[in-house]
C-alpha positions in Angstrom: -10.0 11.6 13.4 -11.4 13.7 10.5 -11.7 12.2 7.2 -10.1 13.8 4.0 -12.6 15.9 3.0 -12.7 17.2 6.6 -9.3 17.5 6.9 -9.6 19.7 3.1 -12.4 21.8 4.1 -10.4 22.5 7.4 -7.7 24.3 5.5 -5.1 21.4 6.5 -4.4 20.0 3.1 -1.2 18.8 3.8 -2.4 16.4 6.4 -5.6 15.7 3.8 -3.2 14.4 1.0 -0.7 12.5 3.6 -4.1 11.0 4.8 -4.8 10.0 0.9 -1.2 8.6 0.3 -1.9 6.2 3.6 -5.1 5.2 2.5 -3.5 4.3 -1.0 -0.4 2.5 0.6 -2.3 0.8 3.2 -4.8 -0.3 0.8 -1.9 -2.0 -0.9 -0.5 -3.5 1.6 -3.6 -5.3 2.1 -4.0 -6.7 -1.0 -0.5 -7.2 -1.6 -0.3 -9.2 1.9 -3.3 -11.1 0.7 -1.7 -12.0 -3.0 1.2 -12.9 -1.1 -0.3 -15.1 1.2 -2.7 -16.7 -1.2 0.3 -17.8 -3.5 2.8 -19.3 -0.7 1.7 -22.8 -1.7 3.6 -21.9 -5.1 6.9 -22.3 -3.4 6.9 -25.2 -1.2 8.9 -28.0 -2.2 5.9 -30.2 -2.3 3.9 -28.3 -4.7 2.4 -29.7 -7.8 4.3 -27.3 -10.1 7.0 -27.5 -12.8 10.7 -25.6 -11.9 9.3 -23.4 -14.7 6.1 -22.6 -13.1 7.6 -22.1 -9.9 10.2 -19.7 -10.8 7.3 -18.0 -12.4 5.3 -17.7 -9.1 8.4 -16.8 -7.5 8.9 -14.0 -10.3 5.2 -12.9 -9.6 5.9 -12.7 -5.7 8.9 -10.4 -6.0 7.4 -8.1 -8.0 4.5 -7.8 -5.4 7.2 -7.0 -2.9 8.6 -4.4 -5.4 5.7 -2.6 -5.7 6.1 0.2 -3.4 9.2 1.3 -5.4 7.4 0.2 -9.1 5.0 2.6 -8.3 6.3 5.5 -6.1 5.2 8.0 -8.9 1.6 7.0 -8.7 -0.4 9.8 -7.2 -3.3 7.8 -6.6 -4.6 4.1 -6.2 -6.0 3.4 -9.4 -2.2 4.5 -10.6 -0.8 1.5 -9.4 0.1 -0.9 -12.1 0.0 -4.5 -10.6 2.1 -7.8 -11.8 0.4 -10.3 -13.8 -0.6 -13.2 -11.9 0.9 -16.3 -13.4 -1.4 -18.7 -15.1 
């Protein structure tokens, strides 16, 4: 498989900038996945957490789900704005 600049210097730039949205997307799925899985500890019912911090890491988690459509406009990876992680 050719990489982007390949793919550019081949002429094919419409599979060169589907091949850049991918590696933005999957990159973010990774690290989203990652955030995700790192907080799941926030929502059992045996975590050492306030109802208020709680909701707050629940708050934190949707918006990581949301961020495919938070940041559809971005055009490239370091466009993606990313929730705040709770404190």
């Amino acid at each position: 498989m050719l990489n982007i600049e390949e793919l550019i210097a081949s002429g094919d730039v419409g599979a060169a900038l589907a091949a850049a949205a991918e590696d933005k997307w999957g990159k973010l799925r990774r690290l989203r996945s990652e955030l995700l899985n790192d907080s799941d500890r926030t929502q059992l019912a045996d975590a050492p957490l306030t109802d208020t911090k709680k909701a707050e890491w629940a708050t934190y988690r949707q918006a990581l789900r949301d961020m495919p459509i938070d940041n559809s406009s971005a055009t490239v990876y370091e466009d993606i704005v990313w929730p705040t992680k709770p404190s």
